[in-house]
C-alpha atoms as a printed R data frame, in Angstrom:
   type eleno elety resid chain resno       x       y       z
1  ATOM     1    CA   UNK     A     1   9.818  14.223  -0.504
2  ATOM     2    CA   UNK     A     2  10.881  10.610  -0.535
3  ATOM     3    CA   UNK     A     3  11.427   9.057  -3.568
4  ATOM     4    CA   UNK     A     4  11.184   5.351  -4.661
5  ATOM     5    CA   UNK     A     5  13.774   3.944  -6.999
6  ATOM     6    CA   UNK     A     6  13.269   0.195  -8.646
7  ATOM     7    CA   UNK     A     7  15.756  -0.745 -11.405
8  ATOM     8    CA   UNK     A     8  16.523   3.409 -12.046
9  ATOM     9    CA   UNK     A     9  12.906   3.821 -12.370
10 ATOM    10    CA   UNK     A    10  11.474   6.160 -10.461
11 ATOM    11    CA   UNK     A    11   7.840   4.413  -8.838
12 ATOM    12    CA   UNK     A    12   7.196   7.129  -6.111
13 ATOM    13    CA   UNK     A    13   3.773   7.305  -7.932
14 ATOM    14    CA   UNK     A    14   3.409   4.449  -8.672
15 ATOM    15    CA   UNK     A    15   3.309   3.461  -4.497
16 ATOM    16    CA   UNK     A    16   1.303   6.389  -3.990
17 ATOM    17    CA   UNK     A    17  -1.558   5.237  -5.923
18 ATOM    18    CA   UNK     A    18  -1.607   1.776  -4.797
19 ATOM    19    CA   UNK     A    19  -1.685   3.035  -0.981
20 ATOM    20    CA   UNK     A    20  -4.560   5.279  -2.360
21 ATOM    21    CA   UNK     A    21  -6.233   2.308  -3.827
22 ATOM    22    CA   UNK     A    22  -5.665  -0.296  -1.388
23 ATOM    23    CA   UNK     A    23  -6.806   1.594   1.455
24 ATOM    24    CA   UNK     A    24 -10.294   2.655  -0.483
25 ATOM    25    CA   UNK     A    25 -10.436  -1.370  -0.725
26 ATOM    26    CA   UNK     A    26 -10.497  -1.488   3.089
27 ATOM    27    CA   UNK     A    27 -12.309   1.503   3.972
28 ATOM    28    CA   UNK     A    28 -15.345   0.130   2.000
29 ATOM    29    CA   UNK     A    29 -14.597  -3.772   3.166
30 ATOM    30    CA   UNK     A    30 -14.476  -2.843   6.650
31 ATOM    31    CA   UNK     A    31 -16.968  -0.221   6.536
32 ATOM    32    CA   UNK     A    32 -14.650   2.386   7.848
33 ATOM    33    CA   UNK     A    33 -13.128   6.121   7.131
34 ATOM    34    CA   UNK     A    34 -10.336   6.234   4.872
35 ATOM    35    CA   UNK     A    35  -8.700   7.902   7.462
36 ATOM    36    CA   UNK     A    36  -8.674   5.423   9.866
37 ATOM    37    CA   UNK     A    37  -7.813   2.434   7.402
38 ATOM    38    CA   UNK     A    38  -4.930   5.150   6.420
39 ATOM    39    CA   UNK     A    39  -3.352   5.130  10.420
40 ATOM    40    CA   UNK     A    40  -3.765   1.585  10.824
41 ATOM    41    CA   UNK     A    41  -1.881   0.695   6.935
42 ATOM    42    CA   UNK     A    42   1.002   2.929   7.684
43 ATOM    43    CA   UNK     A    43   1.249   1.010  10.875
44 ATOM    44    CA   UNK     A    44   1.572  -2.369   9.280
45 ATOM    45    CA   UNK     A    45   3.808  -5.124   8.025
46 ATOM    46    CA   UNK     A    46   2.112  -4.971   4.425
47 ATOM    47    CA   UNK     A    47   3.152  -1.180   4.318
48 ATOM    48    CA   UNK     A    48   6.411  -1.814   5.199
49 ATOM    49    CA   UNK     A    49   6.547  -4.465   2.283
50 ATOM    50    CA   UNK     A    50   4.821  -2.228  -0.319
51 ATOM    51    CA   UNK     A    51   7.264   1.065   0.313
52 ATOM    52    CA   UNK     A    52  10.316  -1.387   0.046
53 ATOM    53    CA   UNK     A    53  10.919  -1.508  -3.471
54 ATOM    54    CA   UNK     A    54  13.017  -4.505  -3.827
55 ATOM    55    CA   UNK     A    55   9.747  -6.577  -2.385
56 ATOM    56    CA   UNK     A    56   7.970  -6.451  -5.364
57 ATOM    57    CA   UNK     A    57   4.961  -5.422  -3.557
58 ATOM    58    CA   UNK     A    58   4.869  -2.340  -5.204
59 ATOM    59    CA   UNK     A    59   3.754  -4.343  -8.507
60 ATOM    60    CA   UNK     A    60   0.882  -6.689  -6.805
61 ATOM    61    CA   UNK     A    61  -2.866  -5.301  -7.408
62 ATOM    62    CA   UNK     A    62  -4.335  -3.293  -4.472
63 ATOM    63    CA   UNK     A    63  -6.684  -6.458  -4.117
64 ATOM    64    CA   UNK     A    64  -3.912  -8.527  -3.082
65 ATOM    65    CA   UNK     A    65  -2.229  -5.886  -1.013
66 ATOM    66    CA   UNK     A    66  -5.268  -5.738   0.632
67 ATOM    67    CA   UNK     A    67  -5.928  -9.290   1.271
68 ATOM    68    CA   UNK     A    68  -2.044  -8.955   3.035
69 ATOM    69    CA   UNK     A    69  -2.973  -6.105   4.934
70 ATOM    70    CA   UNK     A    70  -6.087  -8.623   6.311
71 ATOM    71    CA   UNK     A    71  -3.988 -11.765   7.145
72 ATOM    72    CA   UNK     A    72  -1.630  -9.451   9.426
């Protein structure tokens, strides 16, 4: 499993959640499956961002992750 590190602190779950969270933002924004907000996050820029741990992203609330995720 991959593991995220931020200062020696491990935040795996910490990213976990907030993809959990952010993409029930979008699923009930945009009126679609989880599943298909899911494939389309993992494809993006904001993802790439949020699973980088030295962006910080990691620590923004899933309402501004989402809000990214929209301006791509």
């Amino acid at each position: 499993m991959l593991q995220y590190m931020y200062n020696n602190q491990d935040i795996t779950i910490d990213i976990l959640m907030k993809i959990e969270h952010v993409v029930r933002i979008l699923a009930e924004k945009l009126n679609k499956t989880f599943d298909e907000i899911l494939k389309d996050f993992y494809k993006s820029r904001t993802f790439k961002s949020l699973k980088n741990p030295q962006s910080g992203m990691w620590a923004e609330s899933a309402e501004f992750i989402a809000d990214e995720f929209e301006r791509e």
